[in-house]
C-alpha positions, -999 to +999 in steps of 0.1 A: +275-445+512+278-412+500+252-406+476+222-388+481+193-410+486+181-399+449+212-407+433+210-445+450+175-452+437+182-435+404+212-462+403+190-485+408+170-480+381+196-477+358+211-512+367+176-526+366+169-506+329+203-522+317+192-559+325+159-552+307+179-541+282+204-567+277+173-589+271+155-575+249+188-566+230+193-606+224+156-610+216+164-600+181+193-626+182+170-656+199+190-662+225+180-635+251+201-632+287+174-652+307+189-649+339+201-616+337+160-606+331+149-627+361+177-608+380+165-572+370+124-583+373+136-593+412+154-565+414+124-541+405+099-558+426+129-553+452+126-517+442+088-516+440+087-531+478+113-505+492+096-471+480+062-489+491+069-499+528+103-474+533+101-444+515+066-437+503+052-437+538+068-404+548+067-384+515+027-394+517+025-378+557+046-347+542+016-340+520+026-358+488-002-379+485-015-376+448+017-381+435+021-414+455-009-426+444-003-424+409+035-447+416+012-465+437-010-473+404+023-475+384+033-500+406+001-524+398+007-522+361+043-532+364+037-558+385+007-574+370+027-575+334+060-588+354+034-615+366+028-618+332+060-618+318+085-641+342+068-673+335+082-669+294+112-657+306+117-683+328+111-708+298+137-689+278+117-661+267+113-673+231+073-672+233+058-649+208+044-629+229+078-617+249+087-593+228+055-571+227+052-575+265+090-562+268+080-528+248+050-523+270+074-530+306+102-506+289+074-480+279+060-482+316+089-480+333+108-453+311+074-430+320+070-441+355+109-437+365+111-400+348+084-392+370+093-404+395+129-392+395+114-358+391+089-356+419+093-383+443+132-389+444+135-350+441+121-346+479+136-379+494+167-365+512+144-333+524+119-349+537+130-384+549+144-382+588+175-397+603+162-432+612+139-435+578+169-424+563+190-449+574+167-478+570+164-468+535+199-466+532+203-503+548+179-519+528+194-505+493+225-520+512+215-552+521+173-559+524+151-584+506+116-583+497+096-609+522+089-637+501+050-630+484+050-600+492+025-583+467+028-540+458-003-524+469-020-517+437-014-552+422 
């Protein structure tokens, strides 16, 4: 892998944006890509797990602790309207509802991932040493999220 670490979890959010976005693109049509929505809300909780337990930890000891905690809050909000929003998606995302929950996920992450891109991401491959480095780099690889694993602000 020869990205920077930034440029790998900026990828992924831009594969995760694009299955939101394939979704609510066939909203409008009534027949919305279920699965590839359940994909990209695993893959963000994926995501939301990695910078939690991998690379928050160090940016937070090299004295970036505010700006963790508000992703850390971020985080929560995602998560509890994911919580909210997989069980209609799962039953095929036609409920009322699923639409205005889609514009308040895509409003959340858009501001959360600019942020976050901008501050945290930004310092990653400074401050991140060779073996957190590496794990980070094998989990974006390969890792899975523990099954019920909850984010810390949830």
């Amino acid at each position: 892998m020869t990205a920077t670490l930034a440029e790998a979890l900026e990828q992924e959010h831009k594969d995760i944006d694009a299955g939101i976005s394939a979704f609510t693109g066939g909203l409008a049509d009534g027949a919305p890509p279920v699965d590839t929505m359940r994909k990209a809300l695993a893959a963000h909780r994926r995501h939301i797990y990695l910078e939690e337990t991998i690379l928050f930890p160090p940016l937070r000891a090299g004295g970036m602790f505010a700006a963790i905690l508000v992703m850390l809050r971020e985080h929560g909000q995602m998560w509890n309207l994911m919580d909210e929003l997989e069980p209609l998606v799962a039953a095929g995302g036609t409920d009322p509802a699923v639409p205005g929950l889609c514009e308040k996920f895509v409003a959340l992450i858009a501001a959360h991932n600019l942020k976050e891109e901008a501050t945290i991401y930004a310092k990653a491959d400074e401050t991140l040493n060779g073996p957190a480095t590496e794990q980070l780099r094998e989990f974006l690889a390969t890792g899975t999220m523990p099954a019920g694993w909850v984010c810390e602000k949830a």
